[in-house]
N, C-alpha and C positions, 0 to 999 in steps of 0.2 A: 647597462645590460637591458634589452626589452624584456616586455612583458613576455611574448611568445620563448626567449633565451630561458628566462627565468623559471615557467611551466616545466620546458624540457630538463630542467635541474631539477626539478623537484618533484618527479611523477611519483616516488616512491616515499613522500612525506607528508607532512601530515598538516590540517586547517587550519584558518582562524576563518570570522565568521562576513558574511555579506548581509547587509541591516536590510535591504529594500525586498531580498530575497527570502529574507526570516523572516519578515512580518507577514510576506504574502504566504508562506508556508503554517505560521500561526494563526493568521486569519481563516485560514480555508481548512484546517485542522480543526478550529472551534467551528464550527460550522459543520462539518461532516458529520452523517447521521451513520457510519458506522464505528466511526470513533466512540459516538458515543452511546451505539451497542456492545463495544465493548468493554466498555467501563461499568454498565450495569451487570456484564456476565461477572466480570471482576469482583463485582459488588455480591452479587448472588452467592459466589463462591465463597467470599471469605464468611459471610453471613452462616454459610451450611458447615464449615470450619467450626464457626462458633458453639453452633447449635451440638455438633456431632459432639460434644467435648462434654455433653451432659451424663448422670450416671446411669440412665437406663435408653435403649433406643429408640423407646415408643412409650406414648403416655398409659396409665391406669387402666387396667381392663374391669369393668365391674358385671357383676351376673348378678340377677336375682329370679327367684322361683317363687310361685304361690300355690299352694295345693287343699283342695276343701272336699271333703266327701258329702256336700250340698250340693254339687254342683250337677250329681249322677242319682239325684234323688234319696240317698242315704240319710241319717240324721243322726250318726254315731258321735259328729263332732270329732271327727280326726282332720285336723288341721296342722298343717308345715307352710313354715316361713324359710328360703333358704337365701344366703347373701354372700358374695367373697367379691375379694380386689385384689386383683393382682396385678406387676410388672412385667415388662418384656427383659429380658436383662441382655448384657453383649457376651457373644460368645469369644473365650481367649481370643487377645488381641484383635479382636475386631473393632471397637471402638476407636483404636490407636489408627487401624490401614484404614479407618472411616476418615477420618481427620486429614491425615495426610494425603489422601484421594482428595477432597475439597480444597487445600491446600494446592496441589499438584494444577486441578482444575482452575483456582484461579492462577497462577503463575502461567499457562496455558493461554487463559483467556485476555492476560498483559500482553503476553508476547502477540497474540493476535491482534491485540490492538496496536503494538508496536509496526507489524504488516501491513496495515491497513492506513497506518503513520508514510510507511513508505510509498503504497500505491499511489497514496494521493499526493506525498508529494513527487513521486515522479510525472504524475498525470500533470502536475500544476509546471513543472520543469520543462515538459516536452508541450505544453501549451506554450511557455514563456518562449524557449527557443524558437515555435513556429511562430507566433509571433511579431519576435526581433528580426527574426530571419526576412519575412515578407516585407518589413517597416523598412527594411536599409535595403534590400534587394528593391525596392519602392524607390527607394530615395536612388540610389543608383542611376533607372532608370529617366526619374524626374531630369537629373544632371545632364545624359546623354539627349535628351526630348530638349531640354533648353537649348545645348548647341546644336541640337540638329533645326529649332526654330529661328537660329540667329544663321544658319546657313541655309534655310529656306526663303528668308527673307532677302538674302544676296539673291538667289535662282532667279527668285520674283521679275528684281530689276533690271537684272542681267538678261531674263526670258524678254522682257518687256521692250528691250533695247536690242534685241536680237543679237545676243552675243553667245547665249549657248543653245544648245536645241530644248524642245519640249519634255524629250526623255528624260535630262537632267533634272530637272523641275519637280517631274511626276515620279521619281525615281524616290528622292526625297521627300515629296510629301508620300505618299505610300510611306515609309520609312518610318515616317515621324507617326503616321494614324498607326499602324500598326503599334508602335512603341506604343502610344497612349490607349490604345486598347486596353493592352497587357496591364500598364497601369492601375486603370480603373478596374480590371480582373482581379488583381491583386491587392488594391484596397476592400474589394469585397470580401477575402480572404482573411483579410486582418479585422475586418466589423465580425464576421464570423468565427472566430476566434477569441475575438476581445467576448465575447458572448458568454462563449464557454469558460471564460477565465472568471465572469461575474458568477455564475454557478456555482464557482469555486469557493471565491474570493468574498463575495458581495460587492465587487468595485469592477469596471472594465478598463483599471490602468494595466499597463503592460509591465511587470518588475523588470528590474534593472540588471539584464541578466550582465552585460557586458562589463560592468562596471569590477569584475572580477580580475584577477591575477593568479599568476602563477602560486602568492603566498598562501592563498586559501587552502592550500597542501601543507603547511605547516600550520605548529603552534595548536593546544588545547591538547595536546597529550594523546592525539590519535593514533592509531594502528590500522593502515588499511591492508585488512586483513580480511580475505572473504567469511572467515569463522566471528568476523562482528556482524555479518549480516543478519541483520532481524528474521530474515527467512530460516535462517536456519537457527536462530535462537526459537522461532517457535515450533519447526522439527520438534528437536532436541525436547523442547516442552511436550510437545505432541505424546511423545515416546513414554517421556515418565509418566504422564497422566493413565497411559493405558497400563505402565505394571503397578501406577496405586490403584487402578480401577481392578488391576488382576490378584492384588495382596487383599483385597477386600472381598473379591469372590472366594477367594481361599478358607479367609476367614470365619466364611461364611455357608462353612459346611452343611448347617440344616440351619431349618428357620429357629428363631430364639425361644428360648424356653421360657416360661411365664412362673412366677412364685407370689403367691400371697396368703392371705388369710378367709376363713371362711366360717361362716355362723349358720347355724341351722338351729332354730324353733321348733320345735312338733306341741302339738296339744290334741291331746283324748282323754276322753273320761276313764280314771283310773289310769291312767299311766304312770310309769315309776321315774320318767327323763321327762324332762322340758327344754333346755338351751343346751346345744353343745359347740366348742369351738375350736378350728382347727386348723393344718394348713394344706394351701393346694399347692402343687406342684404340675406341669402338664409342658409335654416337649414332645416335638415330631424325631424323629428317628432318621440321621442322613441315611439317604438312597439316592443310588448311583444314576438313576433315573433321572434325577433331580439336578443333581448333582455337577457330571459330565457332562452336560450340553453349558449349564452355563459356566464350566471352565473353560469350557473349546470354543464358547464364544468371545472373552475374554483373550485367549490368546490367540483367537485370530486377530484380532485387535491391535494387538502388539506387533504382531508378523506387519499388517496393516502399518503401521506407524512407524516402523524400523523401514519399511520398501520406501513409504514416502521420503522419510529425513534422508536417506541415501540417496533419492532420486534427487532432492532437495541440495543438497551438496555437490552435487555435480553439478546441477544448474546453475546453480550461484557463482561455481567456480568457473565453469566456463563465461559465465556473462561477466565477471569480474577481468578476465583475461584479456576481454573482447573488450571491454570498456577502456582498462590499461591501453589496449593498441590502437581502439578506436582516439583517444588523448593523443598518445604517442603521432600517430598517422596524418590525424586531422593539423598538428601545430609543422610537421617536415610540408602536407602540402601546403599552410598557409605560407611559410615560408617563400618556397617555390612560385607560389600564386600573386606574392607580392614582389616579385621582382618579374614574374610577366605581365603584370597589371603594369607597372612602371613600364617597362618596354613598348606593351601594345598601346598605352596612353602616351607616349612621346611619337610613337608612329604615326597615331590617328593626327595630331597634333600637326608633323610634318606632313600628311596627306593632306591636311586641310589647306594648307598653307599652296602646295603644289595642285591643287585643284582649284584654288579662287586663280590661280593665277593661268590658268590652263593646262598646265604639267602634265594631269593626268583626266583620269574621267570620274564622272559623280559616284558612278560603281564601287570602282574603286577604294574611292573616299570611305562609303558607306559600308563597305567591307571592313576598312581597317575600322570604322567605330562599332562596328557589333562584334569582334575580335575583341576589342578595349573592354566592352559593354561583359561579353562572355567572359573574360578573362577577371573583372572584376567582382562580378558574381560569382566564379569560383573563391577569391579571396574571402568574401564577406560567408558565405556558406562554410569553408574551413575558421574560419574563424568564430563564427557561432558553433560549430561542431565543439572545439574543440575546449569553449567555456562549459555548454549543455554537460560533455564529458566530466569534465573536472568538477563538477556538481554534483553530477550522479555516483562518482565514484567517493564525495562524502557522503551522501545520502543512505549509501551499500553500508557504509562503515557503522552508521544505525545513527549519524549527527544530522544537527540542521545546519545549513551552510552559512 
């Protein structure tokens, strides 16, 4: 059974993995500067987890007071000392929707890194396809350019000896510059590319995309399945982050009330006290003023995060669908394309044949090899399509391939 047979059985199953293509996806993933912003946000997060889990939510308030009736010209000697330290304390359950909001936030801030996992490797995937694509559409050409110099070479001698006209001659060379134009267009293409792959990568080889199979659908326990898409695992995070960001606005009725202790001194002559000690207490009062705006801004939040994951889900699912057909599509034309590659390369073959011998004209000839020429650049085009595909449709599933 072929490779392309083999694909077609297996579009609904599941990977094993491609080494040349996992290292360039590892390589370029240590490397990415926002992978690893988000592993700091990760970091942040769990660190304010940590913190949030303490028994008060703000540190020690301390006051002091000094009062002298020296100060206003008096000289009674009435003096006060006053002192207190107090705590901020959590108001019900607020400590607990603190926690699991930082919690939420970093789980949030994984899954964006898990997206940013995938951006890059598709940017690194759709580099590698263009590529391969330009390298063997290269090579292609090269082939067609060699026999068209080994049948300009016959023109030469044959013009020389007057056996065919000039038109022949000029007909094919034209032919052949043009080809190697295109060539050297298209190596520039690939030096332009290999560029952007180093950006990536730090290397400007080209991974191996080709070197893949229909198996890479199988095997490792996958499930392609658009609800593995990392896009929409970070929705989904998205969503919860905003109702622990909204169980913590809740909880958060008015600002925290404060408790501690306090000491007051007085000194005057003839006084009957000196030290007294005591405790304070001191709390702002919820008001709706307060209040209401920041619950309405929280749940717009939510509204916010629930439109996106929606919008999110659709998207994934239609480019999940579009990716399945684009696999599907790409491997019925490689199919089709290699058995007109075969045809229109037996033709050019016999055209060649019936043109050295006079049979037909140089026209002719050259028609049937840019036919062969087109016809096998469709193949190699569906044929990278259809590996690019079967990569990106592991990539969706949230694996490295």
């Amino acid at each position: 059974m072929t490779s392309v047979a083999v694909a077609l059985s297996l579009i609904c199953v599941r990977p094993a993995g491609a080494e040349t293509l996992h290292d360039a996806i590892i390589s370029a993933w240590a490397r990415d500067p926002v992978g690893r912003a988000a592993n700091v946000d990760a970091m942040a997060a769990h660190r304010t987890a940590d913190a949030s889990e303490s028994w008060f939510p703000g540190g020690p308030v301390i006051n002091g007071e000094y009062l002298d009736d020296h100060f206003i010209g008096s000289n009674v000697g009435y003096t006060t000392y006053q002192g207190s330290i107090g705590v901020p304390l959590w108001l019900p359950g607020q400590g607990t929707a603190t926690v699991k909001n930082a919690l939420a936030d970093e789980a949030a801030a994984r899954a964006n890194g898990k997206v940013a996992r995938l951006a890059m490797a598709v940017r690194l995937l759709d580099l590698t396809s263009a590529a391969t694509l330009l390298t063997r559409e290269a090579q292609n050409m090269r082939q067609t350019s060699a026999v068209l110099a080994q049948a300009l070479q016959a023109t030469s001698r044959a013009l020389a000896q007057g056996e065919i006209p000039a038109t022949d001659n000029e007909a094919l060379l034209g032919e052949k510059e043009d080809l190697d134009g295109r060539i050297a267009e298209t190596e520039q293409k690939i030096e332009t590319t290999r560029a952007e792959l180093e950006t990536l990568t730090g290397h400007d080889t080209i991974p191996d995309l080709m070197n893949l199979d229909g198996h890479l659908l199988v095997g490792q326990g996958l499930s392609l399945d658009p609800k593995n898409d990392p896009r929409i695992e970070m929705a989904n995070a998205t969503v919860q982050a905003a109702h622990a960001s909204y169980n913590v606005a809740a909880h958060s009725f008015m600002p925290a009330p404060e408790v501690g202790i306090m000491v007051l001194k007085q000194g005057q002559y003839g006084s009957p006290w000196d030290t007294q000690v005591g405790v304070q207490f001191s709390t702002t009062l919820p008001s709706e003023a307060r209040n209401t705006p920041m619950m309405m801004k929280e749940t717009k939040a939510i509204g916010a995060a629930e439109r996106d994951a929606e919008l999110t889900r659709r998207k994934v699912t239609v480019e999940y669908r579009q990716t399945r057909a684009q696999l599907a599509s790409a491997l019925e034309i490689l199919r089709h394309a290699d058995r007109t590659q075969k045809a229109l390369q037996d033709r050019a073959g016999q055209m060649d044949k019936a043109w050295r011998v006079g049979e037909t004209s140089a026209i002719e000839y050259l028609r049937a090899r840019q036919a062969a020429l087109a016809a096998q650049q469709r193949a190699t085009q569906a044929d990278v399509i259809w590996h690019a595909a079967m990569v990106r449709m592991v990539l969706m599933a949230g694996r490295t391939p």
